[in-house]
C-alpha positions in Angstrom: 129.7 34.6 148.0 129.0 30.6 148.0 127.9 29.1 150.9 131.4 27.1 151.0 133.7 29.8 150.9 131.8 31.7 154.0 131.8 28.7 156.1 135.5 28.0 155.1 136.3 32.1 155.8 134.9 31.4 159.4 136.9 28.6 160.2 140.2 30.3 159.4 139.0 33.1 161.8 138.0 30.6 164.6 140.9 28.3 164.3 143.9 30.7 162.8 145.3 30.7 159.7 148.4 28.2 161.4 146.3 25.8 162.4 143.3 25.2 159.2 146.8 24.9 157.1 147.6 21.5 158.6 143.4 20.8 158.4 142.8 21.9 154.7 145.3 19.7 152.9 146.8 23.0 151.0 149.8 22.4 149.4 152.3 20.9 151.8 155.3 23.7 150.4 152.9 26.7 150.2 154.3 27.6 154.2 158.4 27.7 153.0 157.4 29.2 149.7 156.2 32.0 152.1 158.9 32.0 153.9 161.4 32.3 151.3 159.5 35.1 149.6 159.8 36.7 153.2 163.2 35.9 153.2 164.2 37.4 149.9 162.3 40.3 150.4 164.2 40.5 153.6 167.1 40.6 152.1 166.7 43.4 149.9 165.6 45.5 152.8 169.3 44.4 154.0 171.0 45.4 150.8 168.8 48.7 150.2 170.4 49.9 154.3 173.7 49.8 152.5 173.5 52.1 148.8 172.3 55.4 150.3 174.0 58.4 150.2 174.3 59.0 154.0 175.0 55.1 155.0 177.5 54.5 157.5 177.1 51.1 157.2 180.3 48.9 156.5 179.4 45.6 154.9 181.6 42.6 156.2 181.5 39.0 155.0 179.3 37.5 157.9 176.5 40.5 156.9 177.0 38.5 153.0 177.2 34.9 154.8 173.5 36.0 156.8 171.7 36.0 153.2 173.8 34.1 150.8 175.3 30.8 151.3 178.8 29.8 150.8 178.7 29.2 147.4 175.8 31.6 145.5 176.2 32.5 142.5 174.8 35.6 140.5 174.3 35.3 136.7 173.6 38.5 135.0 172.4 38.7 131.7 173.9 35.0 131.5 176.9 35.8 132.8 179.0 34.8 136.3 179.3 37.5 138.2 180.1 36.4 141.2 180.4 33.2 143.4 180.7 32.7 146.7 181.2 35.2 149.9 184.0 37.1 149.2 183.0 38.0 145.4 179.5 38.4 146.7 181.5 41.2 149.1 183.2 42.9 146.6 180.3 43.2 144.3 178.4 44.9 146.9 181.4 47.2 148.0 181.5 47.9 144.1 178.3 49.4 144.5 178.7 51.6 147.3 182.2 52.5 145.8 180.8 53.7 142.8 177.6 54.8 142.9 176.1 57.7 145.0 173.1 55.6 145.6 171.4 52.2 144.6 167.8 51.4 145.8 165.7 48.5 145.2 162.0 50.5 143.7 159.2 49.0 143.1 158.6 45.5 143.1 156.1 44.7 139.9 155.7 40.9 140.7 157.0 38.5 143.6 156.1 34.8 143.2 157.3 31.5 145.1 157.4 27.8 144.1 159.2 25.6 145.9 162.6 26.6 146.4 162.8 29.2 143.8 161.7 33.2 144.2 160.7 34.4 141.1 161.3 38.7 140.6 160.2 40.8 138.6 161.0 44.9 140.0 163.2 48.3 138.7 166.4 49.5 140.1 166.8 53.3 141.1 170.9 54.0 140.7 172.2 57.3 140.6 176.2 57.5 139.6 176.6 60.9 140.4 174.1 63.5 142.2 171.7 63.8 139.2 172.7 61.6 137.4 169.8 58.9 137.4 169.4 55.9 135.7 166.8 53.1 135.9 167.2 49.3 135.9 164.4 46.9 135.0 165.0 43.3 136.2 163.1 40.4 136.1 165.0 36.8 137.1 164.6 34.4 140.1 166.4 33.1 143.4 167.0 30.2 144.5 166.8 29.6 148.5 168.8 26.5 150.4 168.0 26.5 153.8 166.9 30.0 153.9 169.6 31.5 152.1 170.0 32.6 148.6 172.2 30.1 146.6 171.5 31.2 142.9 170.4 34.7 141.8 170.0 34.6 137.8 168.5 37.6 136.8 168.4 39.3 133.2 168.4 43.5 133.5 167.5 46.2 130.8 168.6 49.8 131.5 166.0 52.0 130.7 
């Protein structure tokens, strides 16, 4: 390891990563691109609490209005399919209507610049017990203030 890179490892452990941030000059959005990558990892966490089997959990339009803002939109495949809260609601309500579960798997890439959270991660849906189907998406967020205002995504089903 160079001699650089050790004395620059010991200075984040002295000081703390918050604090050599402001000292090194690193890219003034590198903190809110971590905090929208939090936030829309966060948010799938939220949604995944909703599309089991055994949820009790009744979504409402101030659990939508946490994450999205008032007027998000979600393009699929390049289409609208929904804009705004209420649509945003039903959507979701679609899916624990209609499916017996939904579950965000495995997330193959997560990547932030500026305001935009760039996805890349598979679906696990089943429609009926046994009945299993896999969803590969790949597609990007955009964040306003710590909520999602664009979702444009394009999914394959495997």
């Amino acid at each position: 390891m160079n001699y650089f890179v050790c004395i620059l490892i010991g200075i984040v452990v002295l000081l703390g990563v918050d604090r050599v941030y402001h000292r090194v000059n690193l890219s003034p959005g590198l903190k809110q691109e971590q905090v929208n990558k939090a936030q829309v990892l966060k948010t799938f966490a939220w949604f995944n609490q909703h599309t089991t089997p055994d949820s009790q959990l009744v979504l409402s339009k101030d659990m939508v209005a946490e994450y999205f803002t008032k007027d998000a939109k979600m393009i699929t495949n390049g289409q609208l399919v929904c804009s705004g809260i209420d649509e945003h609601l039903i959507h979701f309500r679609e899916f624990q209507e209609k499916l017996y579960s939904m579950q965000i798997g495995e997330f193959i890439h997560v990547a932030a610049k500026e305001d935009k959270v760039y996805l890349r991660y598979t679906i696990n849906i089943e429609k009926a017990k046994n009945q299993k189907d896999t969803v590969h998406v790949a597609g990007y967020m955009t964040l306003q203030n710590g909520k999602i205002s664009e979702f444009n995504e394009v999914i394959h089903h495997s």
